[in-house]
C-alpha positions as CSV (number, residue, x, y, z in Angstrom):
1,X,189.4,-159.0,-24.4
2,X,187.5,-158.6,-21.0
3,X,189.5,-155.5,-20.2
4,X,187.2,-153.9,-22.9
5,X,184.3,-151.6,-22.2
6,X,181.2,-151.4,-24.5
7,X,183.3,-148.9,-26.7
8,X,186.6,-151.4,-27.0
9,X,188.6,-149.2,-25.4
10,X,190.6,-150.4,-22.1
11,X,191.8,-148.2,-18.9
12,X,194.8,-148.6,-18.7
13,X,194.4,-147.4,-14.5
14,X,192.7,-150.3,-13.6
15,X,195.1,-152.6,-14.7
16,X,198.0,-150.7,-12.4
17,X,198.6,-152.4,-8.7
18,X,197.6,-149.7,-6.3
19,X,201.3,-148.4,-5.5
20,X,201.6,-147.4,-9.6
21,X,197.8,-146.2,-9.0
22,X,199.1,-143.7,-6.3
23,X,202.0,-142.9,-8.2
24,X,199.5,-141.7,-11.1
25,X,197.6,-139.6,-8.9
26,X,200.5,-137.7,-7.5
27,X,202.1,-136.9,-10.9
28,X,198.4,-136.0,-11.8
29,X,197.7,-133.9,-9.5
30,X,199.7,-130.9,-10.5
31,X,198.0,-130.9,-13.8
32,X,194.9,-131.0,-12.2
33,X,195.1,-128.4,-9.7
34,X,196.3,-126.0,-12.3
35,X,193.2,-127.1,-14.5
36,X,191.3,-125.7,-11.5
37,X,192.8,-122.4,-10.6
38,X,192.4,-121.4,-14.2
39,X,188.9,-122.6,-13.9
40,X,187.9,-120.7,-11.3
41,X,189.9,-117.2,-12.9
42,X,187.9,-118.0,-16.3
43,X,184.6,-117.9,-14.0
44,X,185.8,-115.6,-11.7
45,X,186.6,-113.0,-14.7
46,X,183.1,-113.3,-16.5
47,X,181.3,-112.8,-13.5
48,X,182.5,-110.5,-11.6
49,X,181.5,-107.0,-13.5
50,X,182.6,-104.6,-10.8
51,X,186.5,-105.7,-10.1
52,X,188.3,-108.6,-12.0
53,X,186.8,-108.4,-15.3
54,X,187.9,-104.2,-15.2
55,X,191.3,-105.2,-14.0
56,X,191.4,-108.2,-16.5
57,X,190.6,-105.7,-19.4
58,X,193.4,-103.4,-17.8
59,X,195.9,-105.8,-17.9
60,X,195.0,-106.9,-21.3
61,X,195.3,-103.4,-22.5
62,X,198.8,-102.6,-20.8
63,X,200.0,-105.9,-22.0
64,X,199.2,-105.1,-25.4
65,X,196.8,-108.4,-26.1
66,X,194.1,-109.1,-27.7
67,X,191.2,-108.1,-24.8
68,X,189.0,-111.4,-25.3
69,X,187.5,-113.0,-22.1
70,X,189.0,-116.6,-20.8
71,X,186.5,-119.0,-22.3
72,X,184.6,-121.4,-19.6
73,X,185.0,-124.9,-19.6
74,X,181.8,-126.8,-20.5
75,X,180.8,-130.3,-19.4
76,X,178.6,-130.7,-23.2
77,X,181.7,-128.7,-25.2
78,X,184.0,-131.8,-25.5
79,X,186.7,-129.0,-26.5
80,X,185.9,-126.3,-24.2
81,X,188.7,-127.5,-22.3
82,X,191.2,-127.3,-24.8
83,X,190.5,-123.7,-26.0
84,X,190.6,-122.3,-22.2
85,X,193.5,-124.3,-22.1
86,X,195.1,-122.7,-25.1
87,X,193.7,-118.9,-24.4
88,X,195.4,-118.9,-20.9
89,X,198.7,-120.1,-22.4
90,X,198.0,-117.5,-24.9
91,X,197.3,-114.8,-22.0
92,X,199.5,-116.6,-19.5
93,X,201.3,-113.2,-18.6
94,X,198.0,-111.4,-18.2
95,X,196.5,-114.7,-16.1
96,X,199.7,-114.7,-13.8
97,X,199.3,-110.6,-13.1
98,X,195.7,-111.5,-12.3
């Protein structure tokens, strides 16, 4: 099939006319933008010794949870997205207080 890559797998995307294109990206985008904000929190919390990673710890401690650290999201970890995906649902009452 010439919709094939190298791999045989097809996107599905470039087969959609641009109006189901731009309805893809907006019902994307929410999911994205979250993917962001937690992103930045998870980087935000390891490096920032003086004020979120104390309050972090705090909030962890008051809450009663398991004080572990968000894990970062890694371009070569093919599953680092998943497990700071599933810690901040895990932690999602300590992530919204933060």
């Amino acid at each position: 099939d010439n919709d094939d890559d190298i791999d045989g797998l097809v996107d599905a995307a470039t087969i959609l006319n641009a109006e189901e294109q731009r309805e893809l990206q907006s019902s994307v985008r929410p999911v994205k933008d979250a993917l962001a904000k937690i992103r930045k929190l998870s980087y935000k919390i390891i490096h920032s010794t003086t004020k979120i990673l104390p309050a972090w710890y705090d909030i962890l401690t008051e809450l009663e949870m398991s004080t572990r650290m968000l894990p970062r999201d890694v371009l070569t970890r093919w599953n680092s997205t998943f497990d700071m995906l599933e810690q901040a649902l895990k932690h999602r009452e300590a992530v919204d207080r933060i």
